[in-house]
N, C-alpha and C positions, 0 to 999 in steps of 0.2 A: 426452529425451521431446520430440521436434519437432512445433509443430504444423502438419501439410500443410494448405497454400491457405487459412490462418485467420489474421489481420491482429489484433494484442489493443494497446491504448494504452491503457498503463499510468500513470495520475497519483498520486502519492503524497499524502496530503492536504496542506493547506496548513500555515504553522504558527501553533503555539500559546505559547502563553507558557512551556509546559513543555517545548517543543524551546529554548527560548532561555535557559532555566536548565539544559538537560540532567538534566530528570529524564526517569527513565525513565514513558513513559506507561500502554502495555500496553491492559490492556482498561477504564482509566477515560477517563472521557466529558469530555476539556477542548476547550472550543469555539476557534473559531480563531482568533486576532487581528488584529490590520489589517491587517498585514503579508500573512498566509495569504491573507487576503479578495483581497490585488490579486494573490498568486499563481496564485491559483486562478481570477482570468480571464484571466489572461497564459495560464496552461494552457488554457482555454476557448476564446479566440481562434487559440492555436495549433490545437486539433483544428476548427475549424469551417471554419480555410481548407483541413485535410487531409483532410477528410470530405467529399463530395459526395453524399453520396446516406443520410445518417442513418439513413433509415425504416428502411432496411436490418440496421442494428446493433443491438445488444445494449448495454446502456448498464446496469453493473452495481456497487455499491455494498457495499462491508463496511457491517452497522450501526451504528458506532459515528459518534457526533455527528458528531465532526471531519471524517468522510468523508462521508458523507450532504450537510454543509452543502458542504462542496467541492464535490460533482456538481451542487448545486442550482446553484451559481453556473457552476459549467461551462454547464449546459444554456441560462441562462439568454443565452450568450455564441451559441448557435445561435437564428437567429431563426423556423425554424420552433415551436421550444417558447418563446418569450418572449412579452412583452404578452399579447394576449383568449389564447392557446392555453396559457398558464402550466400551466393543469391538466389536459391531456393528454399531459404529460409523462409516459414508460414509462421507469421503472428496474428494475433487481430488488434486492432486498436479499438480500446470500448472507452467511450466518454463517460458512462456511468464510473468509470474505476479512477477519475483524476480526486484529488485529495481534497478536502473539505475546504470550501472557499471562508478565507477571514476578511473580506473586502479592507476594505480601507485599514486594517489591521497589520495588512501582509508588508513583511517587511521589515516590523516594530519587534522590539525585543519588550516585556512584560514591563521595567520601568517605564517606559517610552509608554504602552499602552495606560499604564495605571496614570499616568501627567497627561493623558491626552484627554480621558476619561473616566474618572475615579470610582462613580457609580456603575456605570456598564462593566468594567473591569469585575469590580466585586460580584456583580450578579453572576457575569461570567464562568468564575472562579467556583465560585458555589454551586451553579449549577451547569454545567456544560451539555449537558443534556438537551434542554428545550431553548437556553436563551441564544438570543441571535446576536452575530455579532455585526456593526453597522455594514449594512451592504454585502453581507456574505450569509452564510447557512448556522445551524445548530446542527450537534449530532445526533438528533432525531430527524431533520432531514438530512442528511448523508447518509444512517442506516437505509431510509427508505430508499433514493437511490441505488444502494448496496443491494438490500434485497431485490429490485427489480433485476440486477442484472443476475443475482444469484438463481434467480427463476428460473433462467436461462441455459444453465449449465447443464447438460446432459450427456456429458461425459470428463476422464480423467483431466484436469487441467493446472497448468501452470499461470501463476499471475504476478507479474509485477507492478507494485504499487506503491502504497502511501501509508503512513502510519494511521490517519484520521480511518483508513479501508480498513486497515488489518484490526483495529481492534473493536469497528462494527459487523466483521464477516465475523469472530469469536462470539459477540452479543446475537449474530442472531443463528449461529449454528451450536451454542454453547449453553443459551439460555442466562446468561450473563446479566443482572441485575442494573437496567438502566442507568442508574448513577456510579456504577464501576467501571462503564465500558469508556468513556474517556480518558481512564486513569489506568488503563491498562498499557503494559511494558510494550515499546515498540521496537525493539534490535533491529539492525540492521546488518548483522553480521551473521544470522541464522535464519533457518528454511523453517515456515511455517507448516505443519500438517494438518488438515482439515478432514476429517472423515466421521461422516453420519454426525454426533452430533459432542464429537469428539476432539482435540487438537492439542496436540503436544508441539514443542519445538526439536529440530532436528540439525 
C-alpha cells in the first residue's frame, strides 16, 4: 500500500520505565521517564531541521499518555509552536494510532506470561502475527486498523506512536513479509521516514 507524493515521520514515543523492565505495555497509560523526555527532543530537533514549512503538515498523535506527552515535547522543539504561541498548537488525536492491545497480558514481563500460560505463550511466540492474545488483538488486527487510518492520509504528516504502529505502517507501505513485521526494530531514539513505498531511518 504505497503512499504517492505523501512524506509520514514516524516517532515512536519515548521511553518508559516499562520499556526498561520489558513489560509489555499495550493500551495502559505509563508516562515517560527522563530518558524518553531527552529522546523525544532529540526526535523533535531532528524533525524541525527536516521540516520547513510545518503549517503545512499534519501533526497527529495516538491518545495514549506516553504519545501525546512525546508530540508535546516534539512541538515544543519547533519554535513556531513554543513560548506566547504554546497554545496554538494543532494535533489530532486518532484512536486508530494507540498500540496493540495485549489484554490481560499488559503489564507482565515474558516469564510472568510464560507461568501464566505456557501454551498461548508459545503459539504466541511463533506466530505473532494471527494469534490472539487473551483479551487483546494480534498483529493482523492492528495492521488492519493501521491501514484504515493510513487511508486517510492525504497529506505531509507527523505521527507519534507505538512500536506495535511503527512496524505495521513498514508492513504495509514496505511490503514487509507478515511474519517479519512483528520482529521488526522499534528505536525510540530516531525519526522514522516513510515515503511511497519506501522508509529509511533518520
Amino acid at each position: 500500500m504505497a503512499l504517492v507524493d505523501v512524506t509520514i515521520y514516524f516517532v515512536r514515543h519515548g521511553q518508559t520505565d516499562w520499556n526498561v523492565e520489558h513489560r509489555l505495555q499495550g493500551n495502559k497509560d505509563i508516562p515517560l521517564n527522563d530518558t524518553g523526555r531527552i529522546q523525544a527532543r532529540r526526535n523533535g530537533r531532528i524533525l524541525e531541521k527536516l521540516i520547513s514549512n510545518a503549517e503545512h503538515w499534519s501533526f497527529v498523535s495516538s491518545p495514549l499518555a506516553r504519545a501525546v506527552e512525546t508530540m508535546e515535547i516534539i512541538l515544543d522543539q519547533f519554535p513556531r509552536f513554543g513560548g506566547e504561541t504554546a497554545g496554538l498548537r494543532h494535533y489530532v488525536i486518532h484512536e486508530e494510532l494507540r498500540e496493540i492491545e495485549f489484554g490481560s497480558w499488559e503489564g507482565l514481563i515474558w516469564s510472568e506470561i510464560q507461568n501464566v500460560n505456557p501454551e498461548l505463550a508459545h503459539s504466541w511466540k511463533a506466530n505473532r502475527w494471527s494469534t490472539l492474545t487473551p483479551g487483546g488483538e494480534s498483529y493482523e488486527l492492528l495492521s488492519a486498523r493501521v491501514e484504515r487510518w493510513l487511508g486517510s492520509v492525504n497529506r505531509d504528516t507527523v505521527v507519534v506512536s507505538h512500536g506495535g504502529v511503527s512496524r505495521c505502517l513498514r508492513g504495509l507501505a514496505g511490503g514487509v513479509p507478515t511474519n517479519e513485521i512483528p520482529r521488526l526494530e522499534v528505536p525510540q531514539d530516531k525519526v522514522l521516514k516513510i515515503c511511497g513505498n519506501r522508509y529509511e531511518w533518520v
